[in-house]
N, C-alpha and C positions, 0 to 999 in steps of 0.2 A: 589631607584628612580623607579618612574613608569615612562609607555608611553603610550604616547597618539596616539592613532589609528583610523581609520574612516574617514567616510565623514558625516558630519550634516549640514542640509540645515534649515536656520530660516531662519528669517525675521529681520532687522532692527527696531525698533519704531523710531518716529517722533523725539525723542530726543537723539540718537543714540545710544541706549545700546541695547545690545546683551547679549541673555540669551545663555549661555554655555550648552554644553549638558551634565548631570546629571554624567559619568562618566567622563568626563573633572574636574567638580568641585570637585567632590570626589578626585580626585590626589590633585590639587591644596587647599585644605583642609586638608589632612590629610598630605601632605609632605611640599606645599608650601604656608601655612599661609596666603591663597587667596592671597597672591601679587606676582604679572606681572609685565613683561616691555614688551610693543608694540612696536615696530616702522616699517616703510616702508622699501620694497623690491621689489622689480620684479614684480610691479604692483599690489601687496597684499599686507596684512600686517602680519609681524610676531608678533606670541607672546609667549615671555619668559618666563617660571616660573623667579622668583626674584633670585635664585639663581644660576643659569641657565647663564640668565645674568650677572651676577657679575663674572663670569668665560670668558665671552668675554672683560669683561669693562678691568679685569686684562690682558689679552693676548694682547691688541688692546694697551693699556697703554704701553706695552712695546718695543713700534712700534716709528721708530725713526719720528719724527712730521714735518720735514723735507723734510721726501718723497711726492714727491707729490700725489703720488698715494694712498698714504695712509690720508691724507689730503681730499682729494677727497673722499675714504670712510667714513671718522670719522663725514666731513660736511653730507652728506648724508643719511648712518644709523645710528651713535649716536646719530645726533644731532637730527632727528627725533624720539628719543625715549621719550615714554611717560610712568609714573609708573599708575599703574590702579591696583584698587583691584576689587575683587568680592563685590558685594555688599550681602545683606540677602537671597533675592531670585536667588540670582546667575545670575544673568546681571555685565556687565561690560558698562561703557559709554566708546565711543569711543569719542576723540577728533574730534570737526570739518576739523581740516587740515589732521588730516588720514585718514577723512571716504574723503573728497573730493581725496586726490591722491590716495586712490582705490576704487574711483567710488560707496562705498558704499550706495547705494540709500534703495530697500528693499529687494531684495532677496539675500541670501548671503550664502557661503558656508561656514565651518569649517572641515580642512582638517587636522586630526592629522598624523603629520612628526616626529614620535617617542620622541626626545626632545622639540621641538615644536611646536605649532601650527601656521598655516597660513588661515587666514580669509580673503576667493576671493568676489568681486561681482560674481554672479551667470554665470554671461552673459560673465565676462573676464576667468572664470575657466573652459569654455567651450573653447574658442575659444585655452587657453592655454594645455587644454588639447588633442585636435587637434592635433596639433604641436608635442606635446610631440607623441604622439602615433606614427605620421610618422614616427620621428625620432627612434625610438626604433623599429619598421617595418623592417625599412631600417638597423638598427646595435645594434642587438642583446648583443652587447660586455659585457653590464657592467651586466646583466643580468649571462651569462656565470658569468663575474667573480666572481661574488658572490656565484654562485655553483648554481645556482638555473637549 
């Protein structure tokens, strides 16, 4: 398995695909036969290599369906999951209903999270990033625990 690292800043097109950054498609080429699963999170959207995912679908499947909390999950980000491949030039379209709940208009981020990627509008990965900085300011903890 590779990971994906970095921040890359495009741009949307008018029909909502997104070109990946050249080492994003090389992983998803050579490990994961360009197929993805997207779906919505914390105001962005993640995206899975295909196998990746199928490693959540099994653990989440094992989940008694009863709970409601987990109910509540599975309505939310399974059911917002959408499968997406690369295409030739290495774009991906995004569905309408995941570029509207994350605000995907045109500038956008690509933010690799080691297993995988999260794709912000530009405008919410600032203000999220913000936040995050205070809070890490303020409590250094997990940073320590990691050894770093």
């Amino acid at each position: 398995m590779s990971l994906f690292r970095g921040r890359h800043h495009h741009s949307i097109d008018e029909k909502g695909r997104v070109i990946f950054p050249s080492k994003y498609r090389d992983i998803f080429a050579e490990y994961y036969d360009n197929k993805m699963v997207i779906t919505n999170w914390d105001g962005c959207l993640l995206v899975f290599p295909y196998a990746e995912w199928r490693l959540i679908e099994e653990e989440i499947s094992q989940k008694p369906i009863l709970d409601k909390k987990i109910r509540n999950f599975q309505r939310f980000f399974m059911s917002g999951a959408v499968d997406c491949n690369l295409d030739s030039q290495g774009r991906v379209l995004i569905p309408p209903v995941l570029r509207e709940y994350a605000c995907l208009e045109k500038d956008i981020v690509l933010t690799g999270m080691l297993r995988n990627i999260e794709i912000w509008s530009r405008e919410r990965l600032l203000e999220k990033d913000k936040i995050a900085s205070d809070e890490i300011d303020k409590d250094n903890d997990i940073a320590a625990s990691l050894g770093i």
